[in-house]
KOLPAMAR-199997 format. One record per residue: residue number from 1; residue in one letter; x, y, z of N, C-alpha, C in turn. Coordinates in nm, 2 decimals. Example, Ala and Ser with C-alpha at 12.3 -4.5 7.8 and 13.67 -1.06 7.14 Angstrom:
# KOLPAMAR-199997
1  a  1.32  -0.57  0.78  1.23  -0.45  0.78  1.32  -0.33  0.78
2  s  1.28  -0.22  0.71  1.37  -0.11  0.71  1.29  0.00  0.79
This chain:
# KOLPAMAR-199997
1  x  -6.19  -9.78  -0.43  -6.30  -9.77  -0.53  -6.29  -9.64  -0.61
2  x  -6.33  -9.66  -0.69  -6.32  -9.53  -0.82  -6.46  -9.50  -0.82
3  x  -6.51  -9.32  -0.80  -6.63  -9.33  -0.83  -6.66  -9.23  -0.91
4  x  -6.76  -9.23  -1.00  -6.79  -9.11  -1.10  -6.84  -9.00  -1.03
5  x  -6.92  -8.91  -1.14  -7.02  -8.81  -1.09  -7.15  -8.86  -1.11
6  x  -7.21  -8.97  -1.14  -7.31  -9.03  -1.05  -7.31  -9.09  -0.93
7  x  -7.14  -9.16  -0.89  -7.16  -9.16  -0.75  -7.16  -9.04  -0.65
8  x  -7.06  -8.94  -0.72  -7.05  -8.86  -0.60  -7.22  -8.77  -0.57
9  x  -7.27  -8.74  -0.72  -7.40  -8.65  -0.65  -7.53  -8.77  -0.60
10  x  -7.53  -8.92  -0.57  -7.57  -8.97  -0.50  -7.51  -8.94  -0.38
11  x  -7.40  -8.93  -0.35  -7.35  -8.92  -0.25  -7.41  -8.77  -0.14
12  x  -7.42  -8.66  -0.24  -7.41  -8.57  -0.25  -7.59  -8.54  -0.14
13  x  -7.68  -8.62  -0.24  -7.77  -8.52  -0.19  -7.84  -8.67  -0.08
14  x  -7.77  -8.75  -0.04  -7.75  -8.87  0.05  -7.73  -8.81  0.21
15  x  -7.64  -8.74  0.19  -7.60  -8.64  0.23  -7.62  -8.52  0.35
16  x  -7.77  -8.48  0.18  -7.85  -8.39  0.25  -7.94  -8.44  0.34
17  x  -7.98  -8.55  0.28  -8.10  -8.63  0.33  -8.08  -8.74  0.30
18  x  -8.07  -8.86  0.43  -8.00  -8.98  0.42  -8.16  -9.06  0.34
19  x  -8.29  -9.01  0.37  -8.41  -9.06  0.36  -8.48  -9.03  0.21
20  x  -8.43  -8.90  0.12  -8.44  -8.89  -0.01  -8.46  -9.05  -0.09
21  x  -8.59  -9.03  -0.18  -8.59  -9.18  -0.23  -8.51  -9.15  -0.32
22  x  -8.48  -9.28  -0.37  -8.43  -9.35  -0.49  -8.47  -9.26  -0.64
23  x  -8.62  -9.28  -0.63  -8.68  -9.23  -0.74  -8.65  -9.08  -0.76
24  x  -8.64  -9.03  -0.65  -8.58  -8.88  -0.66  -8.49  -8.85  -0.74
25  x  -8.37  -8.96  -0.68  -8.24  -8.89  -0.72  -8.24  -8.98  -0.90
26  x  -8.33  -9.06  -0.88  -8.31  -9.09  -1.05  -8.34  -9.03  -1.17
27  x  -8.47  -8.92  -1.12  -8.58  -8.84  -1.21  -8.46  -8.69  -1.21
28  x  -8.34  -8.71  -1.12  -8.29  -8.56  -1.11  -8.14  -8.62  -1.22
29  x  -8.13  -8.76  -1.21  -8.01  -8.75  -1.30  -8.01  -8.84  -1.45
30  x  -8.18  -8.84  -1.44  -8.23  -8.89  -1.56  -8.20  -9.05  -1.60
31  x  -8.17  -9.13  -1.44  -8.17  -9.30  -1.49  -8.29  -9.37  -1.43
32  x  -8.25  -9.47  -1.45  -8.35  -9.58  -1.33  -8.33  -9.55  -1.17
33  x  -8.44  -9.62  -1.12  -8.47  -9.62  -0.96  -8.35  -9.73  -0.95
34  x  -8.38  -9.84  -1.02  -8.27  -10.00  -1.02  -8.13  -9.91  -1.01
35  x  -8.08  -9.79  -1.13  -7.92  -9.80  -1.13  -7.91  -9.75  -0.97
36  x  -7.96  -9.65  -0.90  -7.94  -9.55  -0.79  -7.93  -9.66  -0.69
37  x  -8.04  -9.76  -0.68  -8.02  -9.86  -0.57  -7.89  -9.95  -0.62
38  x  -7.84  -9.98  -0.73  -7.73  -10.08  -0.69  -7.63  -10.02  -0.70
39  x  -7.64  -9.85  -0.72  -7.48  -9.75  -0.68  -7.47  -9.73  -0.55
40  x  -7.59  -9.74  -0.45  -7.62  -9.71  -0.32  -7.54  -9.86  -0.29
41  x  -7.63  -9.97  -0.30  -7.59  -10.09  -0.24  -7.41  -10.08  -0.31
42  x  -7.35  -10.08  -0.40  -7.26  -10.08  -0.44  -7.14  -9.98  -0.34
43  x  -7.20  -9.84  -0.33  -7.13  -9.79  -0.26  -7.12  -9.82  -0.02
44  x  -7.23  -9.91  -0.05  -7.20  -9.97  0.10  -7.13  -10.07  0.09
45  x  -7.13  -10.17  0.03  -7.02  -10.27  -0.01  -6.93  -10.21  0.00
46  x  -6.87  -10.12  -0.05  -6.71  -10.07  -0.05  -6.71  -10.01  0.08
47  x  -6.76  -9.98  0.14  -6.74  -9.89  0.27  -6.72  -9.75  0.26
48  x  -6.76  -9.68  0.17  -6.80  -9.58  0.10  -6.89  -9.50  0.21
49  x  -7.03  -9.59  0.20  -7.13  -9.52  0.29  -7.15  -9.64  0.45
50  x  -7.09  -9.58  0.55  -7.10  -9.68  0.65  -7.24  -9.71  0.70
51  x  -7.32  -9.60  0.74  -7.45  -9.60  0.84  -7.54  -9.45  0.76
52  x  -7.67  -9.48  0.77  -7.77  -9.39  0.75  -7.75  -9.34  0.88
53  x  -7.79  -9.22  0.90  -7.81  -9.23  1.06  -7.95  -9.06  1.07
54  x  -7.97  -9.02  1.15  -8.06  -8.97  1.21  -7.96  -8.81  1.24
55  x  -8.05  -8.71  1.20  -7.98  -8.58  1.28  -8.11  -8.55  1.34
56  x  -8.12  -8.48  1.54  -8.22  -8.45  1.54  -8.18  -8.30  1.55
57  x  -8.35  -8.24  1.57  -8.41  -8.08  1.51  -8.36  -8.02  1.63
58  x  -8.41  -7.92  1.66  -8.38  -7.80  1.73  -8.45  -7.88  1.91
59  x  -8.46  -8.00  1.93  -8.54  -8.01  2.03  -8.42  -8.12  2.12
60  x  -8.30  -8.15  1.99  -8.15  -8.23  2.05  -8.07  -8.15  2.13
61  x  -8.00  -8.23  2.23  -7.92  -8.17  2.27  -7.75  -8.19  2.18
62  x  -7.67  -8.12  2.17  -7.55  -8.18  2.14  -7.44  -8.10  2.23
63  x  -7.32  -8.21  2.22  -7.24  -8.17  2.31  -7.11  -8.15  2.24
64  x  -6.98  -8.13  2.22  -6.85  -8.15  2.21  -6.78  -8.17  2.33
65  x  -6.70  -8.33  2.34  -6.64  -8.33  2.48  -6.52  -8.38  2.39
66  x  -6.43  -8.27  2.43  -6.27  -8.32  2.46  -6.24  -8.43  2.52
67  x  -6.14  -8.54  2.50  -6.10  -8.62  2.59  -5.96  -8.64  2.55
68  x  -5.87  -8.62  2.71  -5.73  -8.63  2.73  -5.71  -8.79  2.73
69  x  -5.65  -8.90  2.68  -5.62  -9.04  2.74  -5.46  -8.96  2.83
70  x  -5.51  -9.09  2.94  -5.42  -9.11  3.04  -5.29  -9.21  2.96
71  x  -5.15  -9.14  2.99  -5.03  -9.18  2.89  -5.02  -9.36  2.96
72  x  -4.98  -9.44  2.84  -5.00  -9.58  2.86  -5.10  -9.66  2.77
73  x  -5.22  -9.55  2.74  -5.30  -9.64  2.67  -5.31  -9.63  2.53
74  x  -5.36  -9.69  2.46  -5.39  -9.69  2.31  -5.50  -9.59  2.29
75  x  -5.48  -9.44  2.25  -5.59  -9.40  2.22  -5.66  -9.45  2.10
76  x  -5.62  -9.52  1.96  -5.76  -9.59  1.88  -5.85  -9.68  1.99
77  x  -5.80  -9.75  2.11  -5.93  -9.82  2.17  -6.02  -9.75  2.26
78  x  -5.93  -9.61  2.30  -6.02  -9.58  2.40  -6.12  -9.51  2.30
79  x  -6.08  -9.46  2.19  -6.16  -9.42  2.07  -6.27  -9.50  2.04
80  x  -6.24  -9.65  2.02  -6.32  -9.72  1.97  -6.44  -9.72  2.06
81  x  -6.38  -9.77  2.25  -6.53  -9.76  2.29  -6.60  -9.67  2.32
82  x  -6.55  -9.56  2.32  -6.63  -9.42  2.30  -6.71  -9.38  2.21
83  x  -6.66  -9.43  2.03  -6.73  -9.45  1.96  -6.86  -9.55  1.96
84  x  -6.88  -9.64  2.07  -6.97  -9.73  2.07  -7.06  -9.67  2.14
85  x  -7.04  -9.56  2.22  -7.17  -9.52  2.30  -7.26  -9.48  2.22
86  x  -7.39  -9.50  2.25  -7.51  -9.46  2.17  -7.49  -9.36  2.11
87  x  -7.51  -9.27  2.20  -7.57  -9.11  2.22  -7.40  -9.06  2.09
88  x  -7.27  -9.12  2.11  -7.16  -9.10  2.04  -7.20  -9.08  1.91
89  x  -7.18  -8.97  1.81  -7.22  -8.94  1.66  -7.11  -9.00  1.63
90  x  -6.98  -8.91  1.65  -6.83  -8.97  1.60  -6.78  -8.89  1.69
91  x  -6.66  -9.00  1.67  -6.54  -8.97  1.77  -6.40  -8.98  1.65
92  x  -6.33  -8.85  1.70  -6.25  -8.84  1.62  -6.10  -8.83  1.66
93  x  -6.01  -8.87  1.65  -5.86  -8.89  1.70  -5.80  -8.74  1.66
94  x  -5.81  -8.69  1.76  -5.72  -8.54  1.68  -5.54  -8.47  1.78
95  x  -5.49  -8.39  1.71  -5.38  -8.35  1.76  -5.43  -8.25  1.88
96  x  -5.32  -8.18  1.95  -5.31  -8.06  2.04  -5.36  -8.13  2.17
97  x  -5.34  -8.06  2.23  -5.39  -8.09  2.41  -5.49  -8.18  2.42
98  x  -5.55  -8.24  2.37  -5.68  -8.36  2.38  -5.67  -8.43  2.21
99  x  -5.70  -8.60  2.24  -5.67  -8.67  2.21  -5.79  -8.71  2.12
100  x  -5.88  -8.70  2.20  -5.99  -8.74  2.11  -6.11  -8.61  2.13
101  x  -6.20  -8.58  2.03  -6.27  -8.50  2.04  -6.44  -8.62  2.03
102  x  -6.56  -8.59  2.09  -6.63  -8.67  2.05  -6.77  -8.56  2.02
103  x  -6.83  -8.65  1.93  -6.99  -8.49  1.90  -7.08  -8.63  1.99
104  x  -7.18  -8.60  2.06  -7.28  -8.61  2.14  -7.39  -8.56  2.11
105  x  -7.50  -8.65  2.12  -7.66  -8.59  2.09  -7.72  -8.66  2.20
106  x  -7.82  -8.58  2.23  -7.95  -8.64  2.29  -8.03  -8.56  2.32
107  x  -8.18  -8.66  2.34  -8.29  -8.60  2.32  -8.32  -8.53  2.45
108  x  -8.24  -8.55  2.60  -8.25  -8.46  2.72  -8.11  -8.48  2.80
109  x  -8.10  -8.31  2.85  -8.00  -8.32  3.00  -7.96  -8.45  3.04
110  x  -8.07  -8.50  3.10  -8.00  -8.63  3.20  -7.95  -8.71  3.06
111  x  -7.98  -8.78  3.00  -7.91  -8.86  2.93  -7.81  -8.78  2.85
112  x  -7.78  -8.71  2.78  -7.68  -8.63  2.79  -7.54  -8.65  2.87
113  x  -7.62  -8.57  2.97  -7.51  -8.59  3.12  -7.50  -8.79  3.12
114  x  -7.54  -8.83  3.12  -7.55  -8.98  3.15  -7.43  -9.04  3.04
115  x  -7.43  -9.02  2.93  -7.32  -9.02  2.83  -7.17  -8.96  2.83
116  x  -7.20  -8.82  2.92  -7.07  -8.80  2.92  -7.00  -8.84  3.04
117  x  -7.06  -8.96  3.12  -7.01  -8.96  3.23  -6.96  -9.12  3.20
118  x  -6.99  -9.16  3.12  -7.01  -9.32  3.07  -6.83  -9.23  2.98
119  x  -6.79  -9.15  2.94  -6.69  -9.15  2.88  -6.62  -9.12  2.99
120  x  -6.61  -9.06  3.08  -6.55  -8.98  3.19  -6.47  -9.13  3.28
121  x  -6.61  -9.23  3.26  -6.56  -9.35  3.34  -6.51  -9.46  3.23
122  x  -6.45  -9.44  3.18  -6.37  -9.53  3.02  -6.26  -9.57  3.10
123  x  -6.19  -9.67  3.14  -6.05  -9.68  3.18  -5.96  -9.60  3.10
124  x  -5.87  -9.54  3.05  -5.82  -9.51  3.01  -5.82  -9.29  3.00
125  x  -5.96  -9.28  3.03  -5.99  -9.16  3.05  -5.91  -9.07  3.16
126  x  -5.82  -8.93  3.11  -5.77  -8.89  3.23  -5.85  -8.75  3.22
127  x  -5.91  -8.71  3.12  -6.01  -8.58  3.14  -6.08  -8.56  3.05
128  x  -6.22  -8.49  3.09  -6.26  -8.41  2.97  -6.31  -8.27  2.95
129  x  -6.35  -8.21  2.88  -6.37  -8.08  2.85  -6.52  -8.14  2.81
130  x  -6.61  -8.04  2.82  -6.76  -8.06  2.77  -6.84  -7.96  2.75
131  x  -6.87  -7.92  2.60  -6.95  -7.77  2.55  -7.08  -7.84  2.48
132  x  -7.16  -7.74  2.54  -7.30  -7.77  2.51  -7.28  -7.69  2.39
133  x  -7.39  -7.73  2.24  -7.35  -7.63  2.14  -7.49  -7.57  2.14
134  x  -7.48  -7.44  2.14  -7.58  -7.34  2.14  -7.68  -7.32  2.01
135  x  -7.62  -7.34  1.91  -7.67  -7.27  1.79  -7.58  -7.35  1.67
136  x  -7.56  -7.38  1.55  -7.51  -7.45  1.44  -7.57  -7.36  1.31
137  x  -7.48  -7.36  1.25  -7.46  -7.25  1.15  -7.45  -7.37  1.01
């Protein structure tokens, strides 16, 4: 898909704020509410924009857990169902000593802990690493 500079600063302040109206971003780039919604629905159709999703405040927990796959398996699947856990923001396939990295939220400890143990028990799982993030810049 090819997109201008009205898709990308939809994109842009989408972004900032998945919940920003329509009307906002139309009164800031001087069109209709109509063009913004069918560059939004336009840019879902292409796969562009996958999911709205939620960041929470200073009251989330989040985590980064490394995860090593055990040699034998397909890390895209053990990727995939890791990416299916709830609490999973993204999971990302990366190089060096761990295979997948994944970001984790929740609203407490126990479920937290409850998610990273749902990874820990993945078939395919041979370890993880797990950092609470203190602070975000």
């Amino acid at each position: 898909m090819t997109m201008d500079e009205l898709d990308r600063h939809i994109l842009r302040r989408l972004l900032e704020n998945a919940r920003t109206p329509f009307t906002d971003i139309a009164k800031e780039l001087k069109v209709s509410e109509a063009t913004i919604r069918k560059r939004v629905n336009k840019l879902i159709r292409e796969g562009v924009i996958k999911k709205f999703t939620v960041e929470l405040g200073e009251t989330g927990l989040k985590a980064i857990v490394l995860i090593k796959v055990r040699s034998g398996y397909q890390i895209p699947k053990v990727a995939e169902y890791i990416s299916k856990i709830p609490e999973v923001v993204k999971a990302y396939e990366v190089t060096g000593d761990y295979d997948i990295v994944a970001e984790v939220v929740s609203v407490d400890p126990s479920s937290l802990n409850k998610a990273i143990e749902t990874i820990r028990e993945r078939d395919g799982v041979e370890g993880t690493l797990s950092m609470i993030v203190l602070a975000v810049w």
